[in-house]
N, CA, C and O atoms as a Tinker XYZ file with bonds, in Angstrom:
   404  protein
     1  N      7.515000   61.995000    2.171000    73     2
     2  CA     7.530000   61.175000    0.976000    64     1     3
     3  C      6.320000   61.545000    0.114000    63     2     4     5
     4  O      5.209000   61.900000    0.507000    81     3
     5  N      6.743000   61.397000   -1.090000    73     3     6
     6  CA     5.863000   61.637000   -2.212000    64     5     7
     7  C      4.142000   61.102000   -1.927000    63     6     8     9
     8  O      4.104000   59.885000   -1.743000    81     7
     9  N      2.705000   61.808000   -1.859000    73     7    10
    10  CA     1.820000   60.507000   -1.916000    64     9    11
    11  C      1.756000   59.394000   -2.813000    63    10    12    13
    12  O      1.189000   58.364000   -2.447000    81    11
    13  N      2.361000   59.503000   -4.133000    73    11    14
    14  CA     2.324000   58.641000   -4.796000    64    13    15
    15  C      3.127000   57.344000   -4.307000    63    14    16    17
    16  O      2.652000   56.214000   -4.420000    81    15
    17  N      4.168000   57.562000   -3.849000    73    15    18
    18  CA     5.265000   56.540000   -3.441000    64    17    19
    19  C      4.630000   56.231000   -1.992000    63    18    20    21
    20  O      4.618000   55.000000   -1.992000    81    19
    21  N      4.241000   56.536000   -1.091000    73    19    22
    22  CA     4.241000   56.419000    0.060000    64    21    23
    23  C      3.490000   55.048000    0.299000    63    22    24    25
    24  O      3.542000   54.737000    1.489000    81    23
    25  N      2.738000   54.044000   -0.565000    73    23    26
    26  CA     2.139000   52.860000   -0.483000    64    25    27
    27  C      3.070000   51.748000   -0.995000    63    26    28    29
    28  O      2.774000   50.576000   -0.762000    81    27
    29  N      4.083000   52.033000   -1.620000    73    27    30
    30  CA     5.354000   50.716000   -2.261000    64    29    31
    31  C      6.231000   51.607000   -1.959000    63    30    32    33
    32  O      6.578000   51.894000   -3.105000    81    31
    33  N      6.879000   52.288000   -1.269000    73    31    34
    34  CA     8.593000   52.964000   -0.925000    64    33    35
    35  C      8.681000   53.347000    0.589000    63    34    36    37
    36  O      7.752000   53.715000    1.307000    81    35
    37  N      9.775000   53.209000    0.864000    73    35    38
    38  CA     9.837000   53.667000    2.140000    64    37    39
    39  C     11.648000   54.215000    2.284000    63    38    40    41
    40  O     12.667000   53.920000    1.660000    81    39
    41  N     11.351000   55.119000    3.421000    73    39    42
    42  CA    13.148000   55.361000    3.342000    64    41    43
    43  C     13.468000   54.645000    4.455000    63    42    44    45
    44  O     12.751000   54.100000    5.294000    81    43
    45  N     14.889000   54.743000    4.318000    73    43    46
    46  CA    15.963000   53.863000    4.533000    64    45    47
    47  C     15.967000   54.289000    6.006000    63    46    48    49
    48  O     15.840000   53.328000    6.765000    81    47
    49  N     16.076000   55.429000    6.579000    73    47    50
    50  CA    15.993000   55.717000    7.970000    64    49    51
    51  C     15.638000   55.392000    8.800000    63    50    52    53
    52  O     16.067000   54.978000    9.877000    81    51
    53  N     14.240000   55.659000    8.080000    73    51    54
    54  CA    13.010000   54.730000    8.950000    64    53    55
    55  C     13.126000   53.534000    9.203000    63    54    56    57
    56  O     13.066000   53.251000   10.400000    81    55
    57  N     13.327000   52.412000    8.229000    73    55    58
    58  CA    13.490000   50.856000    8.239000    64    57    59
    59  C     14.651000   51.009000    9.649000    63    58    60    61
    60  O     14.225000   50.880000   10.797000    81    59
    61  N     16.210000   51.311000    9.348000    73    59    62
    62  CA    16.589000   51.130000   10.343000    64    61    63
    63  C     16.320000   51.880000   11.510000    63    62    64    65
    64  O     16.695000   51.415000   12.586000    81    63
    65  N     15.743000   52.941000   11.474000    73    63    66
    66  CA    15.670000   53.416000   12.588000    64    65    67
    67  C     16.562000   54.797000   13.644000    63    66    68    69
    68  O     16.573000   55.176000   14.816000    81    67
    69  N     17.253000   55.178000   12.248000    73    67    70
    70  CA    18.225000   55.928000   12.685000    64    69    71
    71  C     18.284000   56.628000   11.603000    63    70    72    73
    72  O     17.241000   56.480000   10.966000    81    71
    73  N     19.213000   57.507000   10.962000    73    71    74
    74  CA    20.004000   57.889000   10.115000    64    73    75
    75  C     20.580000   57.499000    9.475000    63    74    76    77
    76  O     21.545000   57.066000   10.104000    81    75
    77  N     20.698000   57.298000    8.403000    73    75    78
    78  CA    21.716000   56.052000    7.686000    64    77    79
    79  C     22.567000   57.522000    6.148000    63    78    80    81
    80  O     22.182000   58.338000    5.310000    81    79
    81  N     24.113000   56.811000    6.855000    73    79    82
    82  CA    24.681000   57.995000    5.297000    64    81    83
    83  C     24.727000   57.534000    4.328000    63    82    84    85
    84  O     25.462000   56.614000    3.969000    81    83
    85  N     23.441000   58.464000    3.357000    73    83    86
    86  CA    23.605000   57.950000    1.954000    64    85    87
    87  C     25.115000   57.475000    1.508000    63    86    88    89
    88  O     25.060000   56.306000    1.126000    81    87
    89  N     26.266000   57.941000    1.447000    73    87    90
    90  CA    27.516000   57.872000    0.483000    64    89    91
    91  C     27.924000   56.226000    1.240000    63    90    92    93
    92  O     28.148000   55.236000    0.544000    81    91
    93  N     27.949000   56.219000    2.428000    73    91    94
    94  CA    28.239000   54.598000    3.104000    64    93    95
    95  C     27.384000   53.603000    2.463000    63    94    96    97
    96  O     27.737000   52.438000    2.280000    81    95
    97  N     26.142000   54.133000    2.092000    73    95    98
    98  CA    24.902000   53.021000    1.926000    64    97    99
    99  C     25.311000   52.621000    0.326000    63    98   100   101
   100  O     25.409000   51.494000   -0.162000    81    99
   101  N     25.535000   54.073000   -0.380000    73    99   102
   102  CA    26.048000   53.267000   -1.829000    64   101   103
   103  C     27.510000   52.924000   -1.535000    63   102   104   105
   104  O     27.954000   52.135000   -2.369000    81   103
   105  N     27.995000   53.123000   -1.014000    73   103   106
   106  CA    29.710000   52.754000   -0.831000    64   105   107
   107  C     29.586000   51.216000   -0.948000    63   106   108   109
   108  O     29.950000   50.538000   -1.909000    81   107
   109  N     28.721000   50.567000    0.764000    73   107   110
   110  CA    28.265000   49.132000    0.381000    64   109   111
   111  C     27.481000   48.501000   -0.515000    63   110   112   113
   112  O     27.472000   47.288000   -0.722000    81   111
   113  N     26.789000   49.362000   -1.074000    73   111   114
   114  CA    25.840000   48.553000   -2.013000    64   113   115
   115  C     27.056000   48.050000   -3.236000    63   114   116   117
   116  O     27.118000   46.974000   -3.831000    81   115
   117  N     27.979000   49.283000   -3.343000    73   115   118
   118  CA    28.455000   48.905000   -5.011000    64   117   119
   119  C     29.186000   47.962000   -4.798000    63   118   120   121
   120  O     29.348000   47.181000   -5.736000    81   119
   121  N     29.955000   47.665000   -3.381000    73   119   122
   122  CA    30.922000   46.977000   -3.213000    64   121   123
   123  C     30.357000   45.473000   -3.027000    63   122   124   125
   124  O     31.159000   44.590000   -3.332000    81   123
   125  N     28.959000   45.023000   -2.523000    73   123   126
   126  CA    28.242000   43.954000   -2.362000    64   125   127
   127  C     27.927000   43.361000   -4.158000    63   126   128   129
   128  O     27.981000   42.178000   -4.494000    81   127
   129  N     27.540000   44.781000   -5.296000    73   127   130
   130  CA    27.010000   44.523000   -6.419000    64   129   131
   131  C     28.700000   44.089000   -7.259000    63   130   132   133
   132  O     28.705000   43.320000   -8.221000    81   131
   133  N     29.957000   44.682000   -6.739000    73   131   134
   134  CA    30.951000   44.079000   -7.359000    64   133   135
   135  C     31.247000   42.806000   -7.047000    63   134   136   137
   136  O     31.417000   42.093000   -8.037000    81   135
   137  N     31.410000   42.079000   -5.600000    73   135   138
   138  CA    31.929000   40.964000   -5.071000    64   137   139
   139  C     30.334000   39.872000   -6.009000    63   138   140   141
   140  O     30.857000   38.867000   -6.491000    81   139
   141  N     29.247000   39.872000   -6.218000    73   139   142
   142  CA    28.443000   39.491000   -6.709000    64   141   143
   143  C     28.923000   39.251000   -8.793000    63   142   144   145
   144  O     29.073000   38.257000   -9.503000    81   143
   145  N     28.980000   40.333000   -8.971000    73   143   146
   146  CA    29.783000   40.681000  -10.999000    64   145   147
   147  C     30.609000   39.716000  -10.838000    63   146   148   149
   148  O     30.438000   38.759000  -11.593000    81   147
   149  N     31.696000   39.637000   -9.882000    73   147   150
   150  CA    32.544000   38.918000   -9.959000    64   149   151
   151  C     32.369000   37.106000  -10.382000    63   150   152   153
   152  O     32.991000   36.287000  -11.058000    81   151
   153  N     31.430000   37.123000   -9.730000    73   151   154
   154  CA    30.642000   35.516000   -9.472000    64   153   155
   155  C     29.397000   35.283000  -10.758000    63   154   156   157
   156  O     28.521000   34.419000  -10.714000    81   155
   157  N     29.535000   35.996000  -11.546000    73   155   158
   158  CA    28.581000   36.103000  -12.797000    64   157   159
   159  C     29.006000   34.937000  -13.051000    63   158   160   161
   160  O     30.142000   34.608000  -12.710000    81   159
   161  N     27.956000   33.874000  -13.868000    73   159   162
   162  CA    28.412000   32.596000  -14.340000    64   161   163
   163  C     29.304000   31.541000  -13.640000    63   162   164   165
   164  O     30.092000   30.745000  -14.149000    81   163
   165  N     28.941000   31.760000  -12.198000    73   163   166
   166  CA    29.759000   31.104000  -11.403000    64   165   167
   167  C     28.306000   29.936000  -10.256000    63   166   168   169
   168  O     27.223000   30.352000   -9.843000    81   167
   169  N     28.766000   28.835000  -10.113000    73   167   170
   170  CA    27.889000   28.221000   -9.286000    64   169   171
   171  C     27.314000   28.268000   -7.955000    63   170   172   173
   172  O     26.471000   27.631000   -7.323000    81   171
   173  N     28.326000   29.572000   -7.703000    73   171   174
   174  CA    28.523000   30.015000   -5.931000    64   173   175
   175  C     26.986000   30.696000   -6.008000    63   174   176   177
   176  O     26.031000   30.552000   -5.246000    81   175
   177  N     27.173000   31.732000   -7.599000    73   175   178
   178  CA    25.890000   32.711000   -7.549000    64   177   179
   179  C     24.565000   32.135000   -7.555000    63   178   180   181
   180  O     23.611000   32.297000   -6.794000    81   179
   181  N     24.777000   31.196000   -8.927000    73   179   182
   182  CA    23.484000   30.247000   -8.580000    64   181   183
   183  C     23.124000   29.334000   -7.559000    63   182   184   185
   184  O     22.071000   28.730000   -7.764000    81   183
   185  N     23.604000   29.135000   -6.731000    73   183   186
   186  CA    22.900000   28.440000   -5.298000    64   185   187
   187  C     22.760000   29.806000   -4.477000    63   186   188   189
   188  O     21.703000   29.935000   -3.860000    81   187
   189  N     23.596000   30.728000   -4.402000    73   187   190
   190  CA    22.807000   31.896000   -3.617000    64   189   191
   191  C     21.668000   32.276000   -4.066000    63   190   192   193
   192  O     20.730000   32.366000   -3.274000    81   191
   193  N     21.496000   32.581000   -5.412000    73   191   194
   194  CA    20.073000   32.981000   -5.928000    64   193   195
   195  C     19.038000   31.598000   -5.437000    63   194   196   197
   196  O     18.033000   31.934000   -4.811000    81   195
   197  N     19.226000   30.092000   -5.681000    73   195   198
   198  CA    18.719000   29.470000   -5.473000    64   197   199
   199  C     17.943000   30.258000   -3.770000    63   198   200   201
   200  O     16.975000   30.847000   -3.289000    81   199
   201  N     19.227000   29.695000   -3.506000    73   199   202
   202  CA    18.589000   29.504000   -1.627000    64   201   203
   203  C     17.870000   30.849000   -1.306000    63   202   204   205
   204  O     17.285000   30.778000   -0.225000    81   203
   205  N     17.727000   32.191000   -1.998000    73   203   206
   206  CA    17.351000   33.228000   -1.541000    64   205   207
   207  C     16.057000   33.005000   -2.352000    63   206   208   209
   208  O     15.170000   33.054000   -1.499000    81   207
   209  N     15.626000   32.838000   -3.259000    73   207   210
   210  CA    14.403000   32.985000   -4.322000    64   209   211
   211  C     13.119000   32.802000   -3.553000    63   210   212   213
   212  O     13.063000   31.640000   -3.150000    81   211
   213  N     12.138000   33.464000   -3.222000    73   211   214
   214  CA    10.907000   33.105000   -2.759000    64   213   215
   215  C     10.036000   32.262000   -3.390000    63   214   216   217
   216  O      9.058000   31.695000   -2.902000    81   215
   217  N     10.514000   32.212000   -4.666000    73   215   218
   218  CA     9.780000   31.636000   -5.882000    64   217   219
   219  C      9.643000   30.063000   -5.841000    63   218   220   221
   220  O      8.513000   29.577000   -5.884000    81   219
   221  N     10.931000   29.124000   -5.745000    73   219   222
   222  CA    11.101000   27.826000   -5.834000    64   221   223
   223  C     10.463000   27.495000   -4.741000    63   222   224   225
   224  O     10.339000   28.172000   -3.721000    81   223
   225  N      9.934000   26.123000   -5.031000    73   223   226
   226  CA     9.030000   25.355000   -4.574000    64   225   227
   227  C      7.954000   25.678000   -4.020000    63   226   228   229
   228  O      7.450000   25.204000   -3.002000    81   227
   229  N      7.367000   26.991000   -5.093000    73   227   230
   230  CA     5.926000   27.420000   -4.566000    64   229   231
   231  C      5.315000   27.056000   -5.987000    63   230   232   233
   232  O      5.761000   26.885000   -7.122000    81   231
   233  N      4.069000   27.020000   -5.364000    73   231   234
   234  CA     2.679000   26.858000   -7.056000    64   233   235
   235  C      2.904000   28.081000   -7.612000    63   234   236   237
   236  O      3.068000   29.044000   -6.862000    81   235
   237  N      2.937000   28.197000   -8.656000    73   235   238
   238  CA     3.428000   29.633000   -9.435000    64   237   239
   239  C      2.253000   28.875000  -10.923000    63   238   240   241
   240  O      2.103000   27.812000  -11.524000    81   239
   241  N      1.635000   30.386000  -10.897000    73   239   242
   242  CA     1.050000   30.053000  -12.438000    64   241   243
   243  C      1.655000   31.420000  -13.736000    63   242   244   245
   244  O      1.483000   32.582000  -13.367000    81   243
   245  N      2.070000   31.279000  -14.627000    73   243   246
   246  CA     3.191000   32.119000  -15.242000    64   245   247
   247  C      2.283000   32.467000  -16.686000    63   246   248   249
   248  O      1.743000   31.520000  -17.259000    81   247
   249  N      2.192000   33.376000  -17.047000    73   247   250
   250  CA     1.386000   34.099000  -18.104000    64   249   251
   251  C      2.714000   34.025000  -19.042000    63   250   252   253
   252  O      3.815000   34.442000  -18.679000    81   251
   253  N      2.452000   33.457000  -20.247000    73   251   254
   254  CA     3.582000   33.802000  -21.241000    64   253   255
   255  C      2.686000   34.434000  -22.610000    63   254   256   257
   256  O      3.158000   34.255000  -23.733000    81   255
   257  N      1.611000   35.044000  -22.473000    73   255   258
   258  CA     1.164000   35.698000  -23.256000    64   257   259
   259  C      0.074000   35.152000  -24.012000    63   258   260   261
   260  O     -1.063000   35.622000  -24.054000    81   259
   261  N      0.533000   34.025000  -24.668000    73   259   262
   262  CA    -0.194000   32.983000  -25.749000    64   261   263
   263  C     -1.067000   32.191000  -25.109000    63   262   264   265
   264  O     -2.209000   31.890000  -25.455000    81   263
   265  N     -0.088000   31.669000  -23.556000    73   263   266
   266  CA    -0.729000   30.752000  -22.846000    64   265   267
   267  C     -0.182000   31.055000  -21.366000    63   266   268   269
   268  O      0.563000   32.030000  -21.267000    81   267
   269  N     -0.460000   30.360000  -20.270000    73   267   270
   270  CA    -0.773000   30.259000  -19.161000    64   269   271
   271  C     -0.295000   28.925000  -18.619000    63   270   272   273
   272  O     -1.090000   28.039000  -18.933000    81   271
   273  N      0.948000   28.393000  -17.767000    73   271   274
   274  CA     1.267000   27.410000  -17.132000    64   273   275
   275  C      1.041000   27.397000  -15.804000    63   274   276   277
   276  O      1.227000   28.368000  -15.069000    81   275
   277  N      0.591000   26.187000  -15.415000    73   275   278
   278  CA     0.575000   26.544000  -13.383000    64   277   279
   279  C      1.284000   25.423000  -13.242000    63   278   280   281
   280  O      1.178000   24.518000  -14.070000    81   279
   281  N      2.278000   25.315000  -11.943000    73   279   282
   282  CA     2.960000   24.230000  -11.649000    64   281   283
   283  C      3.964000   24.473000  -10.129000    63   282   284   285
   284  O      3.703000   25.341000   -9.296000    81   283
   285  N      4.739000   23.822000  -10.062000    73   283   286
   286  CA     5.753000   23.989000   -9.057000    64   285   287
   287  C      6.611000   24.642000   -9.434000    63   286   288   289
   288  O      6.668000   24.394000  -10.638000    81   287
   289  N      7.902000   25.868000   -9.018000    73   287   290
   290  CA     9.176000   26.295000   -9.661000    64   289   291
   291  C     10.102000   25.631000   -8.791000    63   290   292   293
   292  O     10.446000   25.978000   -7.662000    81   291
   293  N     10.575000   24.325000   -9.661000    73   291   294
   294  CA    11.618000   23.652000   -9.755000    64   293   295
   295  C     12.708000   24.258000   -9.475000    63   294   296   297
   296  O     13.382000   23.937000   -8.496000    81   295
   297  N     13.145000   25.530000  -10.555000    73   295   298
   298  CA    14.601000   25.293000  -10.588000    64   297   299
   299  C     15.017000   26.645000  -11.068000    63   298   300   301
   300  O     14.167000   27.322000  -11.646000    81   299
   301  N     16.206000   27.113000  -10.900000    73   299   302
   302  CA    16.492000   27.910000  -11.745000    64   301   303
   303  C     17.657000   28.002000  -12.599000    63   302   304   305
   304  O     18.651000   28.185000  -11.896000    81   303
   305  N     17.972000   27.942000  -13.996000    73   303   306
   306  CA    18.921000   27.166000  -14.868000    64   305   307
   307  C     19.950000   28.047000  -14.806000    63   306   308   309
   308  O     19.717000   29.176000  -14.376000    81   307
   309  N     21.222000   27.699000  -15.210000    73   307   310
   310  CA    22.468000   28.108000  -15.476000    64   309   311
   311  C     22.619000   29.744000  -16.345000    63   310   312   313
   312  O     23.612000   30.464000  -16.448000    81   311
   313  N     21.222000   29.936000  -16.875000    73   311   314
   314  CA    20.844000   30.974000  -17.937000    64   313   315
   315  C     20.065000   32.181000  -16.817000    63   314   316   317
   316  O     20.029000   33.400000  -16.987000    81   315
   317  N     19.627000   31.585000  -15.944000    73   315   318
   318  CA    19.030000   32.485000  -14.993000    64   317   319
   319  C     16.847000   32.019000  -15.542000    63   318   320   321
   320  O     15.919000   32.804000  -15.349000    81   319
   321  N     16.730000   30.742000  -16.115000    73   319   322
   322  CA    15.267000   30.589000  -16.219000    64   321   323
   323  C     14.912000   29.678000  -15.318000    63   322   324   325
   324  O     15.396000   28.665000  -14.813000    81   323
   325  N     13.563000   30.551000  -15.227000    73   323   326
   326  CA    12.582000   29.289000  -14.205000    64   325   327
   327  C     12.268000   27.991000  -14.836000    63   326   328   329
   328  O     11.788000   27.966000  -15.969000    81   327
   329  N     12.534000   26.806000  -14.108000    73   327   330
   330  CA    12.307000   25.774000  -14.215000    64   329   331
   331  C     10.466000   25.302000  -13.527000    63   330   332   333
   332  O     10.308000   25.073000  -12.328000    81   331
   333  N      9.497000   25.250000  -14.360000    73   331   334
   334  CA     7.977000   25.242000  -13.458000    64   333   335
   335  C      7.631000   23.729000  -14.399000    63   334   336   337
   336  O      7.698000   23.608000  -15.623000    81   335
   337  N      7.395000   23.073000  -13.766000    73   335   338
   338  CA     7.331000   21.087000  -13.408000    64   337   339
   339  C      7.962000   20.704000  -14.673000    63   338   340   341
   340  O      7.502000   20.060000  -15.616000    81   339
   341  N      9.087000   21.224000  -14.499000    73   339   342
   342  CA    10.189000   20.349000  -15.877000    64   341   343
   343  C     10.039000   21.432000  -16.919000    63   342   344   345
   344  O     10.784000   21.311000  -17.891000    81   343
   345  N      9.200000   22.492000  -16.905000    73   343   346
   346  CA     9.087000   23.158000  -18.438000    64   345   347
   347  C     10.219000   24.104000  -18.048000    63   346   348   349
   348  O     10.263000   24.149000  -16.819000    81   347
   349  N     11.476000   25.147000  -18.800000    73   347   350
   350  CA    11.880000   26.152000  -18.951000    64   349   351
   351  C     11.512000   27.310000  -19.377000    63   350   352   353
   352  O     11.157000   27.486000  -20.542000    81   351
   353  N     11.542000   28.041000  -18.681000    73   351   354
   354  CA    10.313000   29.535000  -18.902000    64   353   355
   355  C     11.629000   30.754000  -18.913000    63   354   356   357
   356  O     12.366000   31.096000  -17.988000    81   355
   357  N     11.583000   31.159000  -20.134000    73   355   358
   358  CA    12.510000   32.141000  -20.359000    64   357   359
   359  C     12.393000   33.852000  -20.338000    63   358   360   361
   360  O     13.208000   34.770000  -20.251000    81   359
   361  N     10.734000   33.733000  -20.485000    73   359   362
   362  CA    10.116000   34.698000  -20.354000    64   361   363
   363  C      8.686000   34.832000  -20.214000    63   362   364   365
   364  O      8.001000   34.093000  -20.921000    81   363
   365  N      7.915000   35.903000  -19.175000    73   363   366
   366  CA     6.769000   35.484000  -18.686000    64   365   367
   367  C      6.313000   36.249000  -16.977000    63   366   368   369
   368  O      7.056000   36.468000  -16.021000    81   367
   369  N      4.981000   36.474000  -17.113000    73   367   370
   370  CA     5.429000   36.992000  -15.705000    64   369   371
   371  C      4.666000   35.895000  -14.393000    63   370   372   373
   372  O      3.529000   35.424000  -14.391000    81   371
   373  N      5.200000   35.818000  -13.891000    73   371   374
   374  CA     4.982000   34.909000  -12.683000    64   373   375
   375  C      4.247000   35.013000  -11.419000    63   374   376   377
   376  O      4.962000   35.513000  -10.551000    81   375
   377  N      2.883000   34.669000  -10.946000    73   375   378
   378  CA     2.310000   35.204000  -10.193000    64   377   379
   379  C      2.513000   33.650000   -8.957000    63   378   380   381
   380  O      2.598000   32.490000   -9.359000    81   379
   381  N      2.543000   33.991000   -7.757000    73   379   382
   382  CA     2.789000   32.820000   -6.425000    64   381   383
   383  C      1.297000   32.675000   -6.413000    63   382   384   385
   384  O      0.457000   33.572000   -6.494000    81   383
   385  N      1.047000   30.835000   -6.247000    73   383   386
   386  CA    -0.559000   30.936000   -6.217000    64   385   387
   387  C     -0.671000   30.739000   -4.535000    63   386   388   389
   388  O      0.440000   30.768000   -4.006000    81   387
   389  N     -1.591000   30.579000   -3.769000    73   387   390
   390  CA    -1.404000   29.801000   -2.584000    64   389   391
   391  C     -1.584000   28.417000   -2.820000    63   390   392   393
   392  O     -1.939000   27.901000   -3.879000    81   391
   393  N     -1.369000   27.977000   -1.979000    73   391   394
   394  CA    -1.133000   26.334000   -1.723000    64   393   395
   395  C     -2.325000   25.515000   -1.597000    63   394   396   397
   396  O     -3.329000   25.899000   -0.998000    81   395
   397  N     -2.191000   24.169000   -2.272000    73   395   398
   398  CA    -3.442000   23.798000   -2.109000    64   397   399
   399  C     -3.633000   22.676000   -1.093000    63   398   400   401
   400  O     -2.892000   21.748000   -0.769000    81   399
   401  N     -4.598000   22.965000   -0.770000    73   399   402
   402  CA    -4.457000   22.054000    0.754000    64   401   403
   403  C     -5.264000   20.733000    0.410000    63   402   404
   404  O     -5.381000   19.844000    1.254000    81   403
């Protein structure tokens, strides 16, 4: 692997541990990324995104450029925005704070 990549990438082999065939690996990926398209704007998708998100119900403080919010992430809306203590954040980047004890 590249040195540049070798600190954020890793191959796929390795993780599992074997060999893995590229053409199977996109075969499933596209077929996981279609059954997903399908569910665009659907409520099934948003509680999967819900329940998978690392994000919700952590302290998150969110840079929107102008200004700076810190709070809880509530939620995530029908539009695909973070919900952080009631505000809607449509755009912004989001850093996890740790927890305060």
């Amino acid at each position: 692997m590249p040195a540049d990549l070798s600190d954020i990438a890793t191959a796929v082999n390795h993780v599992a541990g074997h060999d893995i065939d590229r053409v199977l690996l996109l075969v499933d990926l596209l077929l996981h990324f279609d059954r997903r398209y399908e569910q665009l704007g659907s409520a099934a998708l948003l509680d999967a995104w819900r329940t998978s998100s690392a994000t919700l119900g952590r302290r998150v403080r969110v840079d929107l450029g102008a200004e700076q919010i810190e709070g809880i992430a509530d939620d995530i809306t029908a539009d695909g925005h973070l919900v952080v203590d009631g505000r809607e954040v449509t755009a912004g980047d989001v850093v996890h704070l740790r927890p305060v004890d």
